[in-house]
C-alpha positions as a Python dict, from the first residue, in 0.01 Angstrom:
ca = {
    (1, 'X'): (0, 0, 0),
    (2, 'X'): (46, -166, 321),
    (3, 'X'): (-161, -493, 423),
    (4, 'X'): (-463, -371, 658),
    (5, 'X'): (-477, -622, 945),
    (6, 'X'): (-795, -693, 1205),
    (7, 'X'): (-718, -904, 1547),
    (8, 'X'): (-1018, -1060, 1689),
    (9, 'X'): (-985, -1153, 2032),
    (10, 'X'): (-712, -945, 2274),
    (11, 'X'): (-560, -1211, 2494),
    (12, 'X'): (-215, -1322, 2512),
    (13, 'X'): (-235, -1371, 2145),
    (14, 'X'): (-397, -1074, 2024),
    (15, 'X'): (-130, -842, 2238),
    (16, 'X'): (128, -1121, 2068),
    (17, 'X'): (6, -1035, 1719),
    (18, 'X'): (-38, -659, 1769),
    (19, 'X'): (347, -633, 1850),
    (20, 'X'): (448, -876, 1537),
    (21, 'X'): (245, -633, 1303),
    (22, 'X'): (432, -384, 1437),
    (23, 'X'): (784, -524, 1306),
    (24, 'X'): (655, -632, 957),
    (25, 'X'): (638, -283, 744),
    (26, 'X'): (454, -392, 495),
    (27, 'X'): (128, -423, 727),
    (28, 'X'): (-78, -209, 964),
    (29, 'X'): (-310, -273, 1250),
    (30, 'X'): (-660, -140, 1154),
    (31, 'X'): (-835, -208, 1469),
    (32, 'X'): (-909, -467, 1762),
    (33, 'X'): (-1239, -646, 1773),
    (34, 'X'): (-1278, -752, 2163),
    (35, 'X'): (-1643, -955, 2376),
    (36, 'X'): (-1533, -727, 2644),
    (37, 'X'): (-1580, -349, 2663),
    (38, 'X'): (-1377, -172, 2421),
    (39, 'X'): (-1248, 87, 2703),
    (40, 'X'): (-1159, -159, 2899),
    (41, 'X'): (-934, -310, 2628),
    (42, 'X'): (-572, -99, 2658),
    (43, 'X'): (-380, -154, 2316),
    (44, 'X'): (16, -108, 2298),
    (45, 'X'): (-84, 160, 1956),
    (46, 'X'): (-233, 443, 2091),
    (47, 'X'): (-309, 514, 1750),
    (48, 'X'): (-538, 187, 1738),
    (49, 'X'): (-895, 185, 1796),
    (50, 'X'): (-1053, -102, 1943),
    (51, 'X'): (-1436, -221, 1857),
    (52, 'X'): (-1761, -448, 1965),
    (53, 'X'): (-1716, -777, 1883),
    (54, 'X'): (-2034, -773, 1733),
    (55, 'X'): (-1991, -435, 1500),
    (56, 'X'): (-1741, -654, 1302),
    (57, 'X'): (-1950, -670, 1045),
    (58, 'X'): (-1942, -310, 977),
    (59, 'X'): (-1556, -332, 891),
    (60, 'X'): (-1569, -605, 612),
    (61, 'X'): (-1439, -298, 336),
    (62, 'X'): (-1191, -198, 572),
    (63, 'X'): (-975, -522, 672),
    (64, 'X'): (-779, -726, 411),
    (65, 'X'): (-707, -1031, 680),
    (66, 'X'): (-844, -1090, 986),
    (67, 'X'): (-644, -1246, 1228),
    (68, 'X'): (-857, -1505, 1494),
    (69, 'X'): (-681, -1472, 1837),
    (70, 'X'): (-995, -1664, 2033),
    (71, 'X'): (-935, -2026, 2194),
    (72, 'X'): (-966, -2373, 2044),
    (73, 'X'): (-1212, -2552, 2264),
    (74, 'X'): (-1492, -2292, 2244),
    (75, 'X'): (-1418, -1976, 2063),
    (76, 'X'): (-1248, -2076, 1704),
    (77, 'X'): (-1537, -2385, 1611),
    (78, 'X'): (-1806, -2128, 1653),
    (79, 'X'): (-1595, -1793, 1530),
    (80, 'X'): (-1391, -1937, 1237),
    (81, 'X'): (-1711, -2042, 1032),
    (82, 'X'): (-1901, -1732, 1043),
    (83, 'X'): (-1614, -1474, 1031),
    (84, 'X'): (-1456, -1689, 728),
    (85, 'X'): (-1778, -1635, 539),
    (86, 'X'): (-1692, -1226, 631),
    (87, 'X'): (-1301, -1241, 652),
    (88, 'X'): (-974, -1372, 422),
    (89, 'X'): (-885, -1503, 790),
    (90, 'X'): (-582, -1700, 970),
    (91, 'X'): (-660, -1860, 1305),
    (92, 'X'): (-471, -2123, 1559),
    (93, 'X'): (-703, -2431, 1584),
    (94, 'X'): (-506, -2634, 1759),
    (95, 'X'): (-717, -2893, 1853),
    (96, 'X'): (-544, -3164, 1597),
    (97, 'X'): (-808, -3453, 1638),
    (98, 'X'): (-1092, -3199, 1516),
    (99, 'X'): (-870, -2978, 1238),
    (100, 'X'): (-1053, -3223, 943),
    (101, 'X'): (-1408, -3117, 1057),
    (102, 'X'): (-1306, -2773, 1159),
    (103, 'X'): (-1138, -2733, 791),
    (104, 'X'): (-1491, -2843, 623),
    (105, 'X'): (-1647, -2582, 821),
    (106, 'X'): (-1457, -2321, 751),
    (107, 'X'): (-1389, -2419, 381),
    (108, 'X'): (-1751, -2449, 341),
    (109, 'X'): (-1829, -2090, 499),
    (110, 'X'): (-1536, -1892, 288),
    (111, 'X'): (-1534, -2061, -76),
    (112, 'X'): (-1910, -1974, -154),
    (113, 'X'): (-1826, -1616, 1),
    (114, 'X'): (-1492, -1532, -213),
    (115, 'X'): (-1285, -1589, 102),
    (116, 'X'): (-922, -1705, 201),
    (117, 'X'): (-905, -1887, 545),
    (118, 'X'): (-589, -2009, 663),
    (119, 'X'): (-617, -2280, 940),
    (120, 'X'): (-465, -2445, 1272),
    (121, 'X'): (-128, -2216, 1145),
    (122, 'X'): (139, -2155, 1468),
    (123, 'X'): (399, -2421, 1540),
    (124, 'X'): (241, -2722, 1605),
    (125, 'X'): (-37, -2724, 1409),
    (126, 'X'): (167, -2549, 1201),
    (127, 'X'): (569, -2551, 1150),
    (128, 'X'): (600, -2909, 1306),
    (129, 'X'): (332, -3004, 1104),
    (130, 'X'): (546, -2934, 778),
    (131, 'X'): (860, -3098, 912),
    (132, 'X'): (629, -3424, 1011),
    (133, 'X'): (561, -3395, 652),
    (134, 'X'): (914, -3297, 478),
    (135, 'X'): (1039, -3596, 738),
    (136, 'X'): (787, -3853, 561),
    (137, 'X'): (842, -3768, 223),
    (138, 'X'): (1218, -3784, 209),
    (139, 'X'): (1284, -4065, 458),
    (140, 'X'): (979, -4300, 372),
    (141, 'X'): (1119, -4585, 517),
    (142, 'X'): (1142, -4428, 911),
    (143, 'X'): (947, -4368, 1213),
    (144, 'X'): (809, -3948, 1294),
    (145, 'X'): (849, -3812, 1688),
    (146, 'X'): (713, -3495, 1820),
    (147, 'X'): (774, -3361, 2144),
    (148, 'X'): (660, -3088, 2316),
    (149, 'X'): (807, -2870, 2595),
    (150, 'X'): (928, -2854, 2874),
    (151, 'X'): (648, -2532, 2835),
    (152, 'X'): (315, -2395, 2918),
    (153, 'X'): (71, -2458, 2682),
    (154, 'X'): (-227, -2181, 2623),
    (155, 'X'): (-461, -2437, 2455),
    (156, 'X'): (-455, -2666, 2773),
    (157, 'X'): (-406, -2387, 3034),
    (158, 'X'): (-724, -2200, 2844),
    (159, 'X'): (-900, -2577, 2861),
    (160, 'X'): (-854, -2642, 3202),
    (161, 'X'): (-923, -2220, 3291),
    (162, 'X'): (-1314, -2323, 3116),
    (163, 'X'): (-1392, -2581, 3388),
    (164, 'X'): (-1632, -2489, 3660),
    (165, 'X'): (-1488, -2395, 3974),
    (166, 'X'): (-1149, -2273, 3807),
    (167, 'X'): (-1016, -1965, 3869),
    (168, 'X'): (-680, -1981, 3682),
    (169, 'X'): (-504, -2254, 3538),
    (170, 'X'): (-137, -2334, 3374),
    (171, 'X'): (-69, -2623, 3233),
    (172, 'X'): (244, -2767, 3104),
    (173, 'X'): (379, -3054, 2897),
    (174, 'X'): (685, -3217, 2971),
    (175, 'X'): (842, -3522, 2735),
    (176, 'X'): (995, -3814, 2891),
    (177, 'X'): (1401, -3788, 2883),
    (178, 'X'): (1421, -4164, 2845),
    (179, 'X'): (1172, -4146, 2529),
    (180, 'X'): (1425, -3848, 2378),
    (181, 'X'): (1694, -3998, 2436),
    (182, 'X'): (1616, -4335, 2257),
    (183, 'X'): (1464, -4148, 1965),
    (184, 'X'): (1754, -3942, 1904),
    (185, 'X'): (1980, -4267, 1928),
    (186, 'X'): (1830, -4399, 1617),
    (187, 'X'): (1637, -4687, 1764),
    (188, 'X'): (1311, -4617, 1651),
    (189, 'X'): (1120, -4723, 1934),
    (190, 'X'): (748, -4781, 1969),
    (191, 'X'): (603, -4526, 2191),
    (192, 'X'): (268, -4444, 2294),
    (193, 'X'): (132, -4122, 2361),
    (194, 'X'): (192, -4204, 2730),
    (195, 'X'): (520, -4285, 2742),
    (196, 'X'): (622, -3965, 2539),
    (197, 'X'): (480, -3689, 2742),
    (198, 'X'): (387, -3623, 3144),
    (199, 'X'): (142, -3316, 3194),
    (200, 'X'): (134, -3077, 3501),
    (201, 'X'): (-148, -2854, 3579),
    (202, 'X'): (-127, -2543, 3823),
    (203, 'X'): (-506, -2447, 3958),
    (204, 'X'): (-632, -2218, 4164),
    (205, 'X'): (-1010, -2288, 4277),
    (206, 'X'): (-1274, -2040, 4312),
    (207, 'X'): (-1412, -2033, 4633),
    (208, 'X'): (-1670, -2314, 4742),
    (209, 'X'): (-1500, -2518, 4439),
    (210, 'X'): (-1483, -2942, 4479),
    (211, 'X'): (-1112, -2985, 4417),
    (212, 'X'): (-1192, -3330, 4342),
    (213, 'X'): (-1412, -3320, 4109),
    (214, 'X'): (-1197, -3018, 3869),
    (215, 'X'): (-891, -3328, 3908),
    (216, 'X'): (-1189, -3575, 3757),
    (217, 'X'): (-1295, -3303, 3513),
    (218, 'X'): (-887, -3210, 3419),
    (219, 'X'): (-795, -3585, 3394),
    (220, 'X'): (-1056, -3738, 3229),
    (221, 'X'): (-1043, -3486, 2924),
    (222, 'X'): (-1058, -3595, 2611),
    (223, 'X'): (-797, -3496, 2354),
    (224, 'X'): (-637, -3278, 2589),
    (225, 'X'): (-575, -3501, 2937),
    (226, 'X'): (-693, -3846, 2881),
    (227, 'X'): (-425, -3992, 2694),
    (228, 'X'): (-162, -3853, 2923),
    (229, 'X'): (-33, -3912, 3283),
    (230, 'X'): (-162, -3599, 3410),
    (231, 'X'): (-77, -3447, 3762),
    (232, 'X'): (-257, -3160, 3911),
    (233, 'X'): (-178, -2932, 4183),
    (234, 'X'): (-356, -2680, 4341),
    (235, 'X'): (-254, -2345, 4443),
    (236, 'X'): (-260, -2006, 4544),
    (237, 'X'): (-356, -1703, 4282),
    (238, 'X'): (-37, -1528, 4428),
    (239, 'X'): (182, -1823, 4327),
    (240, 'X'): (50, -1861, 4027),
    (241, 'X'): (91, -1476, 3949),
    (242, 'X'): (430, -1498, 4083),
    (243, 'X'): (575, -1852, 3978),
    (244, 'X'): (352, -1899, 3663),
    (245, 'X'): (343, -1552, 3447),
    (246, 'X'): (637, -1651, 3191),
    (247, 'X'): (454, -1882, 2912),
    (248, 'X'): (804, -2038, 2792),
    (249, 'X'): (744, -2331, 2531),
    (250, 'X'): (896, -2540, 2248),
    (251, 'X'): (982, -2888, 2143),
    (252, 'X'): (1113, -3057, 1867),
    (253, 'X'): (1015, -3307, 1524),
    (254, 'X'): (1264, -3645, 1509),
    (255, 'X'): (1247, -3829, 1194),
    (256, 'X'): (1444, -4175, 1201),
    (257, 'X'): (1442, -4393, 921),
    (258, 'X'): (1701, -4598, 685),
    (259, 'X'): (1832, -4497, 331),
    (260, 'X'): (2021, -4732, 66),
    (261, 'X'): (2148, -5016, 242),
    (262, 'X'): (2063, -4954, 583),
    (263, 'X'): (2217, -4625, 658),
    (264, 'X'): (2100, -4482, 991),
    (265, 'X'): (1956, -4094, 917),
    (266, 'X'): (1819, -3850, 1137),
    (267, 'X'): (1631, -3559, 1110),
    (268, 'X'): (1539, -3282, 1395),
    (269, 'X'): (1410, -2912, 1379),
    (270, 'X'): (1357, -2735, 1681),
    (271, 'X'): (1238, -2428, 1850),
    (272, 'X'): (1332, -2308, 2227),
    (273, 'X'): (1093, -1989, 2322),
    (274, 'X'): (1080, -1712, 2601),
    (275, 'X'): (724, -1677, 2470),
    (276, 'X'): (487, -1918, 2312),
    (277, 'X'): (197, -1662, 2250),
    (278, 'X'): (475, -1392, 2099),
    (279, 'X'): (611, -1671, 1880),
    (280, 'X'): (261, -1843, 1791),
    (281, 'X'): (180, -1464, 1690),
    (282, 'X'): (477, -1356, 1490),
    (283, 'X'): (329, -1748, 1263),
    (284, 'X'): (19, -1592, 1244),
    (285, 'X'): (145, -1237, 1101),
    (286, 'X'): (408, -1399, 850),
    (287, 'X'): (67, -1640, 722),
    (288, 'X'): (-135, -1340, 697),
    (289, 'X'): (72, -1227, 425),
    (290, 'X'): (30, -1559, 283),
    (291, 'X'): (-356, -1525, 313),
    (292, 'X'): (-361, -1181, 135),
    (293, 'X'): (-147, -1258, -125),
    (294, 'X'): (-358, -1615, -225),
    (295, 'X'): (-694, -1375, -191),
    (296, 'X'): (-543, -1141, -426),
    (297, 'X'): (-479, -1409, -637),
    (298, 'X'): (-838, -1548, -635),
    (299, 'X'): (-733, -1876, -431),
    (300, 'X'): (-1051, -1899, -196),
    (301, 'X'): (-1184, -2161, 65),
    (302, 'X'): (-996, -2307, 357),
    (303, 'X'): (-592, -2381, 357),
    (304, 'X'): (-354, -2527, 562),
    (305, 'X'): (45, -2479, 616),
    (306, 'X'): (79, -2756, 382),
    (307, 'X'): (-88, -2543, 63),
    (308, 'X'): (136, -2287, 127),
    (309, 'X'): (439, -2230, -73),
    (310, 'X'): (734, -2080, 165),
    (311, 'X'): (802, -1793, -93),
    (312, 'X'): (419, -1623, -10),
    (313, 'X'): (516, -1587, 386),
    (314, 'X'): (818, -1314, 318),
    (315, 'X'): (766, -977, 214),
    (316, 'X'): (1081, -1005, -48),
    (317, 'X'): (1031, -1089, -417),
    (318, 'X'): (1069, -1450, -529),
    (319, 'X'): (1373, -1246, -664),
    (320, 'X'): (1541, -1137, -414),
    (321, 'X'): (1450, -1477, -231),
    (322, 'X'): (1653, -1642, -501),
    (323, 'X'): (1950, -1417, -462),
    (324, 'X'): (1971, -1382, -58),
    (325, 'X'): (1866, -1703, 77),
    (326, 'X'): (1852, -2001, -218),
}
């Protein structure tokens, strides 16, 4: 009996995790839950219907996970809670300075309900987030570095897309080759968020708009601009559609730190993508296995990546794990 699996949301990452679905056999794509008009909507499965956002709540016997494919800044806060409390769910919060209040909400919406809800999972929040970890607990004595990119982030782009007076929006991060380099020397260097990472944003105004004021708005956010040397530059909605349509991303976790009597060690895991919202969706899909299987079990409330044992992401057996890849 295969999985059934709900998207909520058909952007970038809804399209992302219809296409993952369809490469995992043991699930199936049970329908598309969409704000906009459902004929508007045009799925890759013909054999797919999509719904009313707001006729969800008819489907609650019909969907084993929902999948959460709405933004960070405005959609997930508000949807997470109340579709948790409906849902065993999986979403992308990626808004890391608000993932502790964002996982009481949601843990306090699904536990009372009899609900799984797997949070913030993709690859950072997500698979960096479990190498910052495995690089803590083995080299305790060490320093953790994260960078991001060169690549077009959808959080930011979607953050910077919400301000008035925006018509479209990229935005991406790009880390400092002077801070990599020292990092992956072994020096261990203080950094601050600053010197890590430069971000560029590519905006095209509606008409009328105050440029000025959108570069105020952009470089004054918090969490998402503030902290950063930020540059913003405005364009045309033809360059953007021609120059800006690929959403390549990636980065990587450094751990440095000392073992035994000062031994220099160095650990670094990676990812280089074509497509951020393909690969942030193909996380999603593997974690709503994970989020099935713990419901089945009748493991309830919120989770995170790190409450997740590997082993519950594959389809194989724990068997067959053992034999093929231990």
């Amino acid at each position: 009996m295969k999985i059934r699996v709900g998207i909520a949301g058909y952007g970038n990452l809804g399209r992302g995790v219809e296409s993952a679905i369809a490469q995992n056999e043991d699930m199936e794509l049970v329908g598309v839950f969409t704000r906009r008009n459902p004929e508007d909507v045009h799925l890759l499965s013909a054999n797919v219907s999509t719904y009313k956002m707001d006729d969800i709540t008819n489907y609650t016997d019909k969907i084993d996970v929902l999948i959460l494919c709405g933004g960070s800044k405005n959609d997930l806060p508000e949807q997470g809670p109340v579709l948790a409390a409906l849902f065993n769910t999986v979403d992308s919060f990626d808004t890391h300075a608000k993932i502790p209040d964002y996982f009481e909400a949601v843990d306090t919406s699904a536990k009372p309900n009899g609900k799984t809800a797997i949070i913030s999972v993709g690859w950072d929040p997500g698979l960096f987030s479990i190498n910052r970890l495995f690089g803590e607990a083995i080299l305790p004595e060490g320093a953790t570095y994260t960078f991001w990119g060169k690549g077009l982030s959808q959080g930011h782009s979607d953050a910077v897309r919400r301000i008035d007076g925006v018509k479209g929006a990229v935005q991406y991060t790009i880390p400092v080759s002077d801070a990599v380099n020292r990092v992956r020397s072994g020096e261990a260097p203080k950094l601050s968020t600053r010197e890590k990472h430069t971000r560029e944003c590519y905006v095209v105004l509606k008409d009328g708009a105050d440029a000025k004021a959108v570069e105020i708005a952009i470089v004054t956010m918090p969490d998402y601009f503030s902290d950063y040397d930020t540059t913003v530059n405005f364009i045309s909605q033809e360059q953007l559609d021609t120059d800006h349509a690929a959403m390549p991303h990636g980065g990587f976790v450094i751990r440095s730190g000392k073992t035994g009597e000062g031994n220099s060690q160095v650990m670094e895991y990676s990812l280089k993508l074509d497509s951020n919202p393909e690969f942030t969706s193909s996380v999603l899909v593997a974690y709503a296995r994970a989020a099935y299987r713990l419901s089945q079990n009748g493991e309830t409330g919120a989770k995170t990546v790190f409450d997740i044992a590997p082993g519950m992401l594959s389809p194989k057996s724990a068997a067959d794990l053992r034999k093929e890849l231990l």
